[in-house]
Legacy VTK file of the C-alpha trace (Angstrom):
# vtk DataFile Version 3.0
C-alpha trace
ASCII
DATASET POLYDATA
POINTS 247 float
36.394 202.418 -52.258
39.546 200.337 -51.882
39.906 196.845 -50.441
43.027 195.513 -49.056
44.129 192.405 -48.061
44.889 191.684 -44.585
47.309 188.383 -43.280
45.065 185.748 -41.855
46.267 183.139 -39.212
45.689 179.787 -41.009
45.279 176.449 -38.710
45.222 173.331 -40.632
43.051 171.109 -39.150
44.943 167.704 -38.925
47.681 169.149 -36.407
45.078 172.243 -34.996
44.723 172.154 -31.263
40.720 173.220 -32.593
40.125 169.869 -34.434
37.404 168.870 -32.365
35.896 172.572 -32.756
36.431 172.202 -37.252
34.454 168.269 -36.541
31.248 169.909 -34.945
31.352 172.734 -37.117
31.419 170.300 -40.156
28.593 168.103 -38.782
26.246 170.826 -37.512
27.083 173.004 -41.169
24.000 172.448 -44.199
26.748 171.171 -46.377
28.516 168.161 -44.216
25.333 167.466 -41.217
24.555 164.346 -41.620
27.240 162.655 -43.207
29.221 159.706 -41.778
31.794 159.740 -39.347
34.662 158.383 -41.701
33.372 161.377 -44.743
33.377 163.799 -41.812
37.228 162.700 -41.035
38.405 162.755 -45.135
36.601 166.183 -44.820
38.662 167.507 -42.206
41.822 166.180 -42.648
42.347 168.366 -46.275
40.593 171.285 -44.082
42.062 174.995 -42.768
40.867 176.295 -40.240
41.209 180.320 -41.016
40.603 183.672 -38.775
39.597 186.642 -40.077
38.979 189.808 -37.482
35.779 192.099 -38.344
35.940 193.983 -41.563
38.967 191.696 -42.675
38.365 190.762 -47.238
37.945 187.000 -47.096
38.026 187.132 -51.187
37.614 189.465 -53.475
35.603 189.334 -56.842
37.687 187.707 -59.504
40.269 185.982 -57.663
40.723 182.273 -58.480
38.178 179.771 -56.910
40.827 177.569 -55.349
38.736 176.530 -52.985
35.544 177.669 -50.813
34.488 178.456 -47.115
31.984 177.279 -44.121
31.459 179.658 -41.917
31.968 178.272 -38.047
31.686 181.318 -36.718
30.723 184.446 -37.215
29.020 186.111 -39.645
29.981 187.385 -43.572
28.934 189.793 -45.744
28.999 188.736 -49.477
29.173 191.842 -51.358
29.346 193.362 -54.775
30.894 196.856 -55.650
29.079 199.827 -58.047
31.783 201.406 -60.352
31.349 203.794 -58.060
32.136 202.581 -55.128
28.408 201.800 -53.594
28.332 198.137 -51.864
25.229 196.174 -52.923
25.071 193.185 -50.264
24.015 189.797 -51.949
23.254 188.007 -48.853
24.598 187.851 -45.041
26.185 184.141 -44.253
25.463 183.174 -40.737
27.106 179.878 -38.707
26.861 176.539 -40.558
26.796 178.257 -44.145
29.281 177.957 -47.159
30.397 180.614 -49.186
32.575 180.451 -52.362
30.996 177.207 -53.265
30.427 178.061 -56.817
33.887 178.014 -58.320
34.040 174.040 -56.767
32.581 173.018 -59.945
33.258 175.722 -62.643
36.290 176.152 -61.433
36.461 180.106 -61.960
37.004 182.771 -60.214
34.866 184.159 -57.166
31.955 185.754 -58.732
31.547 188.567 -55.695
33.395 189.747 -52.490
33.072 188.360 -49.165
33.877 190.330 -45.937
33.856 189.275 -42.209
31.092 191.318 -40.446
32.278 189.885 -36.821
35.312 187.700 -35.485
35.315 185.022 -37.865
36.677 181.663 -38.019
36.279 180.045 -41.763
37.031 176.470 -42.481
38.538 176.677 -45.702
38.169 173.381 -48.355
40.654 173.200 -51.235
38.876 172.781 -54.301
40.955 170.048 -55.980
41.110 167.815 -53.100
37.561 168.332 -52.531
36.353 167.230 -56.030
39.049 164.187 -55.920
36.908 163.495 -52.396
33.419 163.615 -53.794
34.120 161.601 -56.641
33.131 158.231 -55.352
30.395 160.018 -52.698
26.923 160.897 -53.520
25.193 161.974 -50.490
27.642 164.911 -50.559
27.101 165.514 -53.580
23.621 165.846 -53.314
24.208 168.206 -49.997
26.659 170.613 -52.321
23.923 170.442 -55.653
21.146 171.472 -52.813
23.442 174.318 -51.241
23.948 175.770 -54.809
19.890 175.308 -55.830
19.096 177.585 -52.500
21.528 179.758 -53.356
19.925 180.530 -57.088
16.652 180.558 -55.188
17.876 183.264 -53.169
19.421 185.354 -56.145
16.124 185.123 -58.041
13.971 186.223 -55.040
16.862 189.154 -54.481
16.295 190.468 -57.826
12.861 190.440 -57.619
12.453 192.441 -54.403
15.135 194.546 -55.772
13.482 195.158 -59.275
9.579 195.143 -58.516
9.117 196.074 -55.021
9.258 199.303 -52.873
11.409 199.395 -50.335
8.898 198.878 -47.287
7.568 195.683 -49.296
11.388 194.697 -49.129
11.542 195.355 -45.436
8.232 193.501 -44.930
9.254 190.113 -46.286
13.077 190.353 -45.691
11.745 190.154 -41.680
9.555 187.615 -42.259
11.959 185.534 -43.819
14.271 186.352 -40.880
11.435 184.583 -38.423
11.195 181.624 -40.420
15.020 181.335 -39.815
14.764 181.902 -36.734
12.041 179.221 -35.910
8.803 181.116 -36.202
9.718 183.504 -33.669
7.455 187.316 -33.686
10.782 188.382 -31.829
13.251 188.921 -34.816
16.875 189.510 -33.868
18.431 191.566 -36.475
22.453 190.629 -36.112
23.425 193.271 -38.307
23.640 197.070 -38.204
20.741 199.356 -40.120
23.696 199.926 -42.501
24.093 196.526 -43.543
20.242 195.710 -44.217
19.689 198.845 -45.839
22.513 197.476 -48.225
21.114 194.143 -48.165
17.848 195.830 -49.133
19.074 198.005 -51.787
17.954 201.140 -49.892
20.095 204.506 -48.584
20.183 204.084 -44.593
17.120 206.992 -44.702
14.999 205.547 -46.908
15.105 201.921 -44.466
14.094 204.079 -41.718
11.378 205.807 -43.615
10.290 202.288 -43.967
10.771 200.444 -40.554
8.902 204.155 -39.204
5.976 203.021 -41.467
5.601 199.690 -40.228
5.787 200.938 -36.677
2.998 203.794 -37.778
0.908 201.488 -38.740
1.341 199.102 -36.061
2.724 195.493 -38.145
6.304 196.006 -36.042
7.668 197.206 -33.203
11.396 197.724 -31.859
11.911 195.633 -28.886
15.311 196.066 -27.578
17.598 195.495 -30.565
15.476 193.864 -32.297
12.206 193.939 -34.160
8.588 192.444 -33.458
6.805 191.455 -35.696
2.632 192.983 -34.048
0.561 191.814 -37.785
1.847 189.022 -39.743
-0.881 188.944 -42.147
-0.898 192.475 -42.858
3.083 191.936 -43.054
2.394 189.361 -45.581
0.142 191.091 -48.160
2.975 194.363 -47.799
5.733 191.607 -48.642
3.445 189.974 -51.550
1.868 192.766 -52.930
5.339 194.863 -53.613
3.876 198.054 -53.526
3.113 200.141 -50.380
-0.637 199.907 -49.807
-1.450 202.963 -47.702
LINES 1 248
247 0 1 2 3 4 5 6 7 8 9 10 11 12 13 14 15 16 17 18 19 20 21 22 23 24 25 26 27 28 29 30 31 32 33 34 35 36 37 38 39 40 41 42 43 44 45 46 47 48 49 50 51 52 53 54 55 56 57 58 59 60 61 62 63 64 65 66 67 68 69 70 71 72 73 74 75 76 77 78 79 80 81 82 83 84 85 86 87 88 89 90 91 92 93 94 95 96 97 98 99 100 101 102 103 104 105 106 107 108 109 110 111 112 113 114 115 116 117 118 119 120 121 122 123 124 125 126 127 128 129 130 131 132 133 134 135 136 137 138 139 140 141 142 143 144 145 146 147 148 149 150 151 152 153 154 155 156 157 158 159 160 161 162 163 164 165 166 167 168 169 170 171 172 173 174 175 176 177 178 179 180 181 182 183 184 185 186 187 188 189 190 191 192 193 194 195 196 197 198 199 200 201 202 203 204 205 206 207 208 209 210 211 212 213 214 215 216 217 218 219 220 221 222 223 224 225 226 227 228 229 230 231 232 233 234 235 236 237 238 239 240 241 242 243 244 245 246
């Protein structure tokens, strides 16, 4: 498979006619909520606001950190690629998320690819001006040294679904996890295609729906419109736990 660049319009933020659109991204985003008005301001002011259109490479793996991204909307795929050619999708970054944040502090290259999955707009932070900016501020700090922990957290889980459980086991607690994000709810809204969780899921797009027609058999989901409900959470649960399929 080959990836190709494509131009992206770049806004920066101090003379943007969307400043006031970068500010509420910033303060609604895991990385920046919370901070103070005057950090918020310092934050935007060495900010770009960039547009990518669906399917557009934000970065590719191995290109210099100079800098990372907050999603403000959209949604972004963050990707690796098989020598031959296969995608295997690390994790799907919704609205308010950062991606790229790694090379901030080791100040290497982008350790995967990143691709928009919808309309995107990315504020982009340059990495030097950003560490120059933290320097002498610890709350952020503490915000970026929290966005990286979850971020191992999520790795190590990934690995282990990927290298100890079947595939429905996979499915089982990847929508759970989905209705904790989205507060609890038994209606889970998927926002990608099948393609993209099978991926997610390291699964071929048959073998997912061998697995979502399993959990339907046996009554712990059901499709609802275009999305999933969840009908037996604790069944679900023991499925997602147990990593094997226990029929």
């Amino acid at each position: 498979m080959t990836l190709t660049y494509v131009k992206t319009r770049i806004y920066f933020c101090a003379r943007d006619e969307k400043m006031e659109d970068a500010r509420k991204a910033l303060s609604a985003s895991q990385l920046f909520g919370g901070l103070p008005e005057a950090d918020l301001a310092a934050i935007e002011k060495i900010a770009a606001v960039k547009h990518f259109d669906k399917g557009e490479i934000i970065f590719f793996e191995g290109d210099e950190g100079v800098g990372f991204y907050l999603v403000a909307l959209g949604r972004v795929s963050v990707f690796k690629l098989a020598p031959d050619g296969r995608e295997q999708t690390l994790h799907l970054v919704k609205e308010g998320d950062a991606i790229g944040a790694v090379p901030v502090f080791s100040g290497k290259s982008f350790p995967a690819n990143a691709r928009a999955l919808t309309q995107c707009r990315l504020i982009f932070i340059p990495r030097e001006k950003f560490i120059q900016l933290i320097a002498d501020k610890p709350l952020l700090t503490m915000n970026l040294l929290a966005l990286l922990a979850t971020r191992l957290r999520e790795f190590t889980i990934q690995v282990e679904n990927l290298s100890l459980k079947e595939i429905p086991s996979r499915l089982a607690a990847y929508l759970l996890y989905l209705s904790r994000e989205q507060g609890g709810s038994d209606l889970i809204g998927l926002s990608v295609t099948k393609g993209q969780l099978a991926s997610l899921l390291g699964a071929g797009p048959e073998s997912l729906s061998r697995a979502l027609g399993s959990l339907k058999a046996r009554g712990l989901v059901a499709e609802d419109g275009e999305g999933i409900r969840l009908i037996n959470r604790t069944l679900l649960t023991e499925l997602a736990e147990s990593g094997r399929d226990f029929r």
